[in-house]
Wavefront OBJ file of the C-alpha trace (Angstrom):
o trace
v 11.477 0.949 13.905
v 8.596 -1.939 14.161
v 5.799 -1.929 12.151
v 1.954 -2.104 12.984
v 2.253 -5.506 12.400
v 5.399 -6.473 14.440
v 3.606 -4.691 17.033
v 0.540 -6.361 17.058
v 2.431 -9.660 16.924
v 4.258 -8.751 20.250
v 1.624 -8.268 22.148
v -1.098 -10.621 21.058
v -0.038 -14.329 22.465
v -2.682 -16.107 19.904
v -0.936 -14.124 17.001
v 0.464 -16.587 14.847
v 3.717 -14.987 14.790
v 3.913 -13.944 18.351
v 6.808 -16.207 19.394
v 9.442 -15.061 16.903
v 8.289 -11.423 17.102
v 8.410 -11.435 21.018
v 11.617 -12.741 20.867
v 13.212 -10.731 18.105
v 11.609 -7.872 20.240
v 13.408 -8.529 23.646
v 16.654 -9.723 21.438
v 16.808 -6.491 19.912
v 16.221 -4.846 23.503
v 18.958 -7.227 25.350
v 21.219 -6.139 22.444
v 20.778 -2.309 23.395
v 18.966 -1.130 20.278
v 17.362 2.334 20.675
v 13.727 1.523 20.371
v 12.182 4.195 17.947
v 8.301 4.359 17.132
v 7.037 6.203 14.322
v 3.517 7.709 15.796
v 1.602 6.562 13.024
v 2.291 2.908 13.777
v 1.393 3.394 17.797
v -1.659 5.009 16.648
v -2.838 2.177 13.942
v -1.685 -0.583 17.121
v -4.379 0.933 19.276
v -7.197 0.794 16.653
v -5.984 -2.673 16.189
v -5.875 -4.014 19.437
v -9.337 -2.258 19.859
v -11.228 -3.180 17.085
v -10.098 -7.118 17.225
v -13.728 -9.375 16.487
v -15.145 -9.508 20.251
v -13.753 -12.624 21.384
v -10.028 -10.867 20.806
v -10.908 -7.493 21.456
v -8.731 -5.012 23.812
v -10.656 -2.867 26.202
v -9.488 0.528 25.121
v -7.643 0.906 29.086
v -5.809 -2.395 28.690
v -4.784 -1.330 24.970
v -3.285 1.790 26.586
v -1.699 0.128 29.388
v -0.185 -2.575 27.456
v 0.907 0.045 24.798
v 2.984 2.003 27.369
v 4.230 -0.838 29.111
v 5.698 -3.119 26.181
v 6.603 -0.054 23.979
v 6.067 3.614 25.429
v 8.288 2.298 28.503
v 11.128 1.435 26.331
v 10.726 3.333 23.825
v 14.177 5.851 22.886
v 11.882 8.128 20.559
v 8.612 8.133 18.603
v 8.580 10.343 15.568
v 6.039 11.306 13.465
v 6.509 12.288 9.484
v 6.273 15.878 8.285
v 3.250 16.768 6.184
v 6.493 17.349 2.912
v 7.504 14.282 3.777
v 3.572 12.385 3.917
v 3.376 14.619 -0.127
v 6.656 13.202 -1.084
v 5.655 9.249 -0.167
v 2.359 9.770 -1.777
v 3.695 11.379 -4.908
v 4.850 8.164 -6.532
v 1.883 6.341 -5.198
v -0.095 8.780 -7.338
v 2.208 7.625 -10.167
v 1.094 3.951 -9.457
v 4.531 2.858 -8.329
v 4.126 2.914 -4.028
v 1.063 2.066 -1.448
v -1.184 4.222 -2.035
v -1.344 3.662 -5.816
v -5.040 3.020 -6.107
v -6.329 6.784 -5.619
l 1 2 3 4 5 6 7 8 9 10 11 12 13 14 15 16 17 18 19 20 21 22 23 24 25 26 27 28 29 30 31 32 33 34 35 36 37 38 39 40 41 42 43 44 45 46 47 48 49 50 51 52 53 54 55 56 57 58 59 60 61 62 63 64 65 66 67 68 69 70 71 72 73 74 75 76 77 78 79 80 81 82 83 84 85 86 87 88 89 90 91 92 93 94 95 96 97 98 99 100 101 102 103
């Protein structure tokens, strides 16, 4: 399941790790891996791809399009987490051990 950030990688070509994601991508793909997408991730990828500084920036219809191409297209399943599950990978944060340890 990629990341946000091997995401973005795939499908920016001035991303400094565009190459080796692009190719560990379609590796993964010519291998027969189920491609699985958390929601969460497509969802941050967007705002990325979106928000870029202006001379990067994604109109919001090419975002989409190249969303559903690269990833929607192949994609086996996209899942989202449970609201139990979003308490139980906060509740250590909270205890200063995980991500969101600051709040």
């Amino acid at each position: 399941m990629p990341n946000t950030d091997c995401t973005v990688a795939v499908l920016l070509a001035g991303h400094s790790h565009h190459e080796r994601a692009l190719a560990a991508f379609n590796e993964r793909r010519q291998w027969g891996e189920e491609l699985v997408l958390a929601s969460s991730a497509l969802v941050e990828l967007y705002a990325v791809l979106t928000r870029l500084p202006t001379a990067q920036r994604i109109p919001p219809e090419a975002a989409t399009a190249a969303v559903e191409a690269t990833f929607l297209a192949a994609a086996h399943d996209v899942v989202a987490l449970s609201a139990e599950a979003c308490r139980q990978a906060g509740g250590g944060a909270r205890r200063g051990r995980g991500r969101w340890a600051h709040q």
